[in-house]
N, C-alpha and C positions, 0 to 999 in steps of 0.2 A: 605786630602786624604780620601777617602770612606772607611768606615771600622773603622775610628781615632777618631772619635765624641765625646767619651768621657774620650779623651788623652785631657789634656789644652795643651798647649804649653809651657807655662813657667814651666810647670812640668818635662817636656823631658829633662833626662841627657843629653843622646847620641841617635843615630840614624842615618841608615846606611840602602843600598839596598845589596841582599847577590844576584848574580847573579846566573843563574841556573844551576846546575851541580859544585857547588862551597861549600868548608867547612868555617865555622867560629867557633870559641871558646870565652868564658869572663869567668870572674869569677861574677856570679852577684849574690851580696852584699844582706844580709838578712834585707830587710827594702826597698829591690826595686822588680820592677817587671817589666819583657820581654814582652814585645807584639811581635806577629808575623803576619803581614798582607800578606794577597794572595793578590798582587796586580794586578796577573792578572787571577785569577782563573785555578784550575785544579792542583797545585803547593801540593809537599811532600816535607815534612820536616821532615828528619830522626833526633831524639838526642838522647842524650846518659846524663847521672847526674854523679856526685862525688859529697863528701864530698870535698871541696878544703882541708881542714887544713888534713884529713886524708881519701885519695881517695882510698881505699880499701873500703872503705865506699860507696855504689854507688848503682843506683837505680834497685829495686827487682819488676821485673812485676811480678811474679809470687804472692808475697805479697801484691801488690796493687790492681792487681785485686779480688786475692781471699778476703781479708778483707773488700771491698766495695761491693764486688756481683755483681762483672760486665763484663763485655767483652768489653767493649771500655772505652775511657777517655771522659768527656766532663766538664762542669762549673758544680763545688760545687764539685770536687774528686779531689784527692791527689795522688803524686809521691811519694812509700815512699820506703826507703834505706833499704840494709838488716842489720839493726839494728834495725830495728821498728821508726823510725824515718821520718818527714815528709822532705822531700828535696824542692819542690816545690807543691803549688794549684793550680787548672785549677779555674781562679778567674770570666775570662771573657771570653767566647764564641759564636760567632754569627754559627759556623758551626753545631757543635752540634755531628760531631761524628769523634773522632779520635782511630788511631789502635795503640792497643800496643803490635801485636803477628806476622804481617805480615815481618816482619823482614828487609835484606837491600840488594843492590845486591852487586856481588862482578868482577870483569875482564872478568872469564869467562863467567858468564850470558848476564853482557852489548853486549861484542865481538859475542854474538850466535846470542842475540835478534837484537840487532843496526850494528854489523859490525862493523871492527877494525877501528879505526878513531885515529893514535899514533902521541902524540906531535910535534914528528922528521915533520910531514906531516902539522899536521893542527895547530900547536903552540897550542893559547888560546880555539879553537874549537873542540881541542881533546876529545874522549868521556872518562868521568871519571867515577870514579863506590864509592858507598858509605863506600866501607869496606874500597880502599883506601884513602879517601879522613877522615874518622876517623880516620885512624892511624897515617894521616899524622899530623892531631892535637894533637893527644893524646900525639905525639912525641913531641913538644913543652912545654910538662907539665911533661916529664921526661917519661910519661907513653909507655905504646907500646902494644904489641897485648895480650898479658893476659889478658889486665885489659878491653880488648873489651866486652862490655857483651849486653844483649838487648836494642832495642833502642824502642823508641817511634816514630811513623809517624804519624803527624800533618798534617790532612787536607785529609786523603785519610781516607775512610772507608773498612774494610776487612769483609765479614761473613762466613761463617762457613756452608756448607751444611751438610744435614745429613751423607752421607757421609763422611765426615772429610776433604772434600775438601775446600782448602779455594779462594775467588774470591773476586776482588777489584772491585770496584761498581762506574760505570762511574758519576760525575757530581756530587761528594759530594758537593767538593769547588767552589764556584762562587767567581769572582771579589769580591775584598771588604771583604772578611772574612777575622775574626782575632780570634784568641787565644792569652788570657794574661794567662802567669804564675808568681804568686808572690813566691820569697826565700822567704823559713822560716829557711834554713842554708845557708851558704856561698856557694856557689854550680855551680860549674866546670862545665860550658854547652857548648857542642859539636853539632853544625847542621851541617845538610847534605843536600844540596839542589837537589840531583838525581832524578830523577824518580822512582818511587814505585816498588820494584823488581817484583811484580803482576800484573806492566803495561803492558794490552793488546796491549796496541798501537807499532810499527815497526818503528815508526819513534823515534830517539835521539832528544826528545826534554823538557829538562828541564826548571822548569818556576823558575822565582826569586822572592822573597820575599824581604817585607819589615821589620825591625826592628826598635823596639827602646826600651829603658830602661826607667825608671822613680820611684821616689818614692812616696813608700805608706803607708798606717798607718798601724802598726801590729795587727794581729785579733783578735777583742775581744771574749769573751766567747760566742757571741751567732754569730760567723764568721762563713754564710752559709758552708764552707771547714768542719769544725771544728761538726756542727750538722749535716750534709749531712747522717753521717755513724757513730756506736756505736763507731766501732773500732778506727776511726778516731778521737776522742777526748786524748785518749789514748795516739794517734801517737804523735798529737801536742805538750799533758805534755811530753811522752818523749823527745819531739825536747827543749820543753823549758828549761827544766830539766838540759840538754845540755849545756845552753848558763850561766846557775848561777853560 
């Protein structure tokens, strides 16, 4: 598949297509790491992190950005928890720009933007919306709408006019993009395959991704994640720290 090059094959745990407009959750394991392919370009991926063993524990945009200097995610920057702790690396990336501030839509935005499309009507073609389709997960892990907090959107880019307006930027993602995230904790991950709540577009139409798991060698001291940023070295001893 375009995008998988330097996935081997006998490495691949698992591996699965999320269809568009659809939630998934795993718990994946410190010692692997998630790939997510656009397999057909144009595709959002909303997620959300936890600490599995204690999900009060969960990922802090506001700390990840500001300890790295930056306004988007890309290869060599870190997700980290509000404990100071690193939850997942952005290890592998052909896109190059993802958002972590545009946020997710929720019934009534879909129903304004797309028009009412309800299961009773259209079964599996129903339009779904991202806030419910996280709780619907979050619900299977005990959790439920407190523990909702910022998500991450893979594969769309958001910027910021002077103004303080924000606008989603046609054509980040091509066919074939992937973002890998390696765990550096055991770590609760919730996707959202919706549409970017900042989609111009009037048509309901979300795209599917591809996944897949595999493992990989934990990072050593001189692990691009790890030197990227001062702070980020930090993050790491305290994740290690963690695990003794």
């Amino acid at each position: 598949m375009a995008g998988n090059e330097s996935v081997v094959p006998a490495h691949v745990l698992w591996e699965d297509t999320i269809r568009g407009g659809a939630a998934w959750s795993h718990v994946l394991k410190r010692g692997t790491a998630l790939r997510i392919n656009d397999t057909e370009g144009g595709a959002n991926v909303g997620a959300i992190f936890y600490n599995f063993e204690c999900p009060v524990e969960r990922y802090n945009m506001p700390d990840t950005l500001k300890a790295q200097h930056t306004g988007y995610l890309t290869k060599g920057l870190v997700l980290y928890s509000d404990m100071g702790r690193v939850l997942c690396s952005v290890t592998e990336d052909s896109c190059g720009w993802h958002d972590p501030i545009g946020g997710h839509s929720n019934a009534a935005m879909v129903e304004a933007k797309y028009g009412e499309a309800r299961y009773q009507q259209h079964r599996n073609d129903y339009h779904r919306n991202a806030r419910e389709n996280f709780l619907m997960e979050l619900g299977k892990w005990g959790l439920g709408e407190r523990d909702l907090n910022a998500n991450v959107n893979f594969f769309s880019k958001v910027v910021v006019g002077e103004d303080g307006g924000m606008t989603l930027q046609p054509g980040n993602s091509s066919a074939g993009a992937y973002v890998e995230l390696r765990a550096e904790m055991n770590v609760l991950v919730i996707l959202d395959t919706c549409q970017h709540a900042l989609d111009a577009g009037v048509e309901y139409a979300p795209k599917s991704v591809h996944v897949s798991i595999r493992r990989v060698a934990p990072p050593g001291a001189d692990d691009p994640c790890r030197v990227s940023r001062p702070e980020n070295g930090r993050g790491f001893i305290n994740t290690e720290r963690y695990f003794l």
